[in-house]
C-alpha positions in Angstrom: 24.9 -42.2 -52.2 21.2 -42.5 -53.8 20.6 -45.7 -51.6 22.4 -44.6 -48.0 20.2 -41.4 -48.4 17.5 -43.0 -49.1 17.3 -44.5 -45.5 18.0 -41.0 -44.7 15.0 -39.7 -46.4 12.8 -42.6 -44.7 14.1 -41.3 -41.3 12.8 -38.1 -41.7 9.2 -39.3 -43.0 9.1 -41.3 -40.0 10.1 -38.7 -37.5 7.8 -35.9 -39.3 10.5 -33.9 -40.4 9.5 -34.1 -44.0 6.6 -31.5 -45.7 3.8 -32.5 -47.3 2.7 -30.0 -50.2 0.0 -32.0 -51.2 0.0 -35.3 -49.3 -2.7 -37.4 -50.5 -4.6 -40.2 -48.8 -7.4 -41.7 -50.3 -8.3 -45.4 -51.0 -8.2 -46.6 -54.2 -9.0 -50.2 -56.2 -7.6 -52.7 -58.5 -9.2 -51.9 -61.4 -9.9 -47.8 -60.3 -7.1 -45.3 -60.3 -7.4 -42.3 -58.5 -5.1 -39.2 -59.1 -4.4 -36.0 -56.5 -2.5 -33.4 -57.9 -0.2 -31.5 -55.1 -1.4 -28.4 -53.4 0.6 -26.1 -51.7 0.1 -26.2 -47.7 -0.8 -22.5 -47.1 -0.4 -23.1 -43.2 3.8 -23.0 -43.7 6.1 -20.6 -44.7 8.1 -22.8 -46.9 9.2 -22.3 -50.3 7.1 -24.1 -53.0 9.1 -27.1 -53.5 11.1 -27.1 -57.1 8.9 -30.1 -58.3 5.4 -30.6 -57.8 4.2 -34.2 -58.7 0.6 -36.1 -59.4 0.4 -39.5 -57.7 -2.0 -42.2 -59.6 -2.0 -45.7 -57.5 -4.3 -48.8 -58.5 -3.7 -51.6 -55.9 -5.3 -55.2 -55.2 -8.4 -54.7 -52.8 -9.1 -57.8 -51.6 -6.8 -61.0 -51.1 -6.8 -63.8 -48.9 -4.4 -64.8 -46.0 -1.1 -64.9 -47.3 -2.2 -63.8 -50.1 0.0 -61.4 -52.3 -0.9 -57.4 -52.7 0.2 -55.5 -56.2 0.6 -51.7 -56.2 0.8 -50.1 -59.3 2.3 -46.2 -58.9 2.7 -43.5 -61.8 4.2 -40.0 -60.9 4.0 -37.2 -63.3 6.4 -34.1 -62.6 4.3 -30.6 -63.0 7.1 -28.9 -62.5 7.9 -26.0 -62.6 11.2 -27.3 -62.9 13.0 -30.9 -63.4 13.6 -33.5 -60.7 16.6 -35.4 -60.1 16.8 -36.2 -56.3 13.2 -38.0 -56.1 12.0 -41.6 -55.3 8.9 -43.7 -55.6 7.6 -46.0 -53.8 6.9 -45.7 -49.7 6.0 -47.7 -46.7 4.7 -51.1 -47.2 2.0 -53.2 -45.0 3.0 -54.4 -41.3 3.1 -58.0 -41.6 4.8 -58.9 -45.0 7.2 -61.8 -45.9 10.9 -60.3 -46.5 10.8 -60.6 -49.9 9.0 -58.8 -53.1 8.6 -58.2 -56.9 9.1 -54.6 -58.2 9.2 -53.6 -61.8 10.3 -50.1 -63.2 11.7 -48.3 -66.1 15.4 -49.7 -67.1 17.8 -48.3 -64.6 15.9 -48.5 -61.8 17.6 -49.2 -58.3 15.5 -50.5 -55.1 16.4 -50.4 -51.9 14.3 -52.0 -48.8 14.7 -51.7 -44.9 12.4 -51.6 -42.2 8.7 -50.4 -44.0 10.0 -48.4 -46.2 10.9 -49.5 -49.6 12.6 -46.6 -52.3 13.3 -47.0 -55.8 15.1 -44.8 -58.1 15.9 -44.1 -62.1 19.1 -43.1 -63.8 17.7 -39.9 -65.0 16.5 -37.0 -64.0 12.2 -36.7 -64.8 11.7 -33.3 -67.1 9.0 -31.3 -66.4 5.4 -32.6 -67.7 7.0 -35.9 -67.8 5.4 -39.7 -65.6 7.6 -42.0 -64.4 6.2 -45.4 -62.7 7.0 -48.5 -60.4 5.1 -51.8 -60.1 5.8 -53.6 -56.9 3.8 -56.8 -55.7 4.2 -57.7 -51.2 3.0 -61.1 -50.2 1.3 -61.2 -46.7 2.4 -63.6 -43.8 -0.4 -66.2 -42.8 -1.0 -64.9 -39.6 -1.9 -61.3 -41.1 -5.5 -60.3 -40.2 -7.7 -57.3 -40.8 -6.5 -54.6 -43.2 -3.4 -54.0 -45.3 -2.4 -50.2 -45.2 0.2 -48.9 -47.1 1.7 -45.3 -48.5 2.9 -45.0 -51.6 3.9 -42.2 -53.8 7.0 -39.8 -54.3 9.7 -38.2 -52.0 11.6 -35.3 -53.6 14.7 -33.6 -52.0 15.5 -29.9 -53.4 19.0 -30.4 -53.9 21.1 -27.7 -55.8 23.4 -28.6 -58.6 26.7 -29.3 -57.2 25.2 -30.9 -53.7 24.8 -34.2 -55.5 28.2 -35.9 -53.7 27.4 -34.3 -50.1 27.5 -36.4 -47.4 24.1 -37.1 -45.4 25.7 -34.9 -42.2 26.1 -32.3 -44.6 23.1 -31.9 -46.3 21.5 -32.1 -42.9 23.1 -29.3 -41.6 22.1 -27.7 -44.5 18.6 -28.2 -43.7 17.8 -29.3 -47.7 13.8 -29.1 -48.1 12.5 -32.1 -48.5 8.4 -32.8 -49.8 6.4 -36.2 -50.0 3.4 -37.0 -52.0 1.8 -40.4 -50.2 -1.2 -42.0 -50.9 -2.6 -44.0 -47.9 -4.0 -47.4 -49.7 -6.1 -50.2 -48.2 -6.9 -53.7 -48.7 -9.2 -56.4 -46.9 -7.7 -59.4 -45.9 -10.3 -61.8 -46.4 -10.2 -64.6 -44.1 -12.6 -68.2 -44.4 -15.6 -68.1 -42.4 -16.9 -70.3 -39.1 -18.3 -73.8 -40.7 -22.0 -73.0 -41.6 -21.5 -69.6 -43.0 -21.3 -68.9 -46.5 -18.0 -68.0 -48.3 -17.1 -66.1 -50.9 -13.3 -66.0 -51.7 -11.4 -62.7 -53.2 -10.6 -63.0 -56.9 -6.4 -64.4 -56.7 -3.9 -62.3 -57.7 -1.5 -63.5 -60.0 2.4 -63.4 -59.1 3.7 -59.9 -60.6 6.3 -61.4 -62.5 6.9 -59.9 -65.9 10.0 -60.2 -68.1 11.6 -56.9 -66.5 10.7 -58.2 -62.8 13.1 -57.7 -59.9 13.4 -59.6 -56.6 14.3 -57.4 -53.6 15.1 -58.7 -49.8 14.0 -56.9 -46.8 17.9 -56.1 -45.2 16.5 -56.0 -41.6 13.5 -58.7 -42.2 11.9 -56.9 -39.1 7.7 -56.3 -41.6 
């Protein structure tokens, strides 16, 4: 249920269905980490959503061609209740190889298609409680320019009981659903004309600690 409505989920982000309480889009470095707490949007009538969350992302800034990007996500819940139908991760950059590295707290599940890559815990995140993913992408050759991403959390309101609900139903429903994305850059550095002087990003090493995972792209269309 928790991976099929995650592509449901996606769907709505992409078709701008989806509120943003307190979307956040700032740049951010490897070795900086920038936090945005949530703010209510006062422009909508909706209901404050059950969980509020704080996004923190560090992320590679430079690389090479080809090179690999690593995105390291903490979410803390402010509450002012639990969450239990939430996800972390978000859309990764256009023109990525199929394949990448995630790490996350045991229990985790991952799913990938299309840009948008969603992971999920076994539990449900109390409030005043951080949860975190660590996911590394590795750029095709032919990538140029820059390498934009959005990462954070999606969080459904979903009532006890509508846990088993098919996606028709909770779409007729019309569950509320909130994102917190952070819209993260980096250069692609590419080697110079001959003549001109050169100064290569630092490389990034292959994220591949002893809890690492290995997760396939089901459409392979980055």
């Amino acid at each position: 249920m928790r991976r099929s409505f995650s592509l449901f989920l996606a769907g709505g982000l992409a078709a701008g269905t989806l509120a943003a309480p307190g979307q956040v889009s700032a740049a951010t470095t490897a070795t900086t980490s920038t936090t945005t707490a949530a703010t209510p949007t006062k422009t909508t009538a909706r209901p404050a959503p059950y969980s509020n969350f704080k996004v923190s992302v560090r992320h590679t800034k430079r690389t090479k061609r080809g090179g690999k990007i690593t995105y390291y996500v903490k979410a803390k819940n402010l509450g002012p209740h639990y969450a239990d139908y939430y996800w972390m991760g978000g859309e990764v950059p256009k023109g990525v190889v199929p394949t990448l590295r995630w790490g996350g707290p045991k229990g985790t599940k991952c799913t990938w298609e299309g840009r948008w890559f969603w992971c999920w815990g076994p539990l449900r995140l109390e409030k005043g409680k951080t949860d975190w993913l660590n996911f590394q992408v590795t750029l095709k050759k032919g990538t140029t320019g820059t390498a934009k991403a959005r990462v954070g959390v999606l969080s459904f309101d979903v009532d006890q009981g509508m846990e088993n609900m098919s996606e028709a139903e909770l779409k007729r429903l019309g569950i509320k659903g909130y994102h917190w994305l952070k819209t993260v850059k980096t250069t692609i550095v590419s080697p110079p004309r001959p003549g001109r002087s050169y100064t290569p990003p630092p490389p990034v090493k292959e994220y591949n600690p002893p809890s690492s995972h290995v997760e396939s792209n089901k459409k392979k269309d980055t």
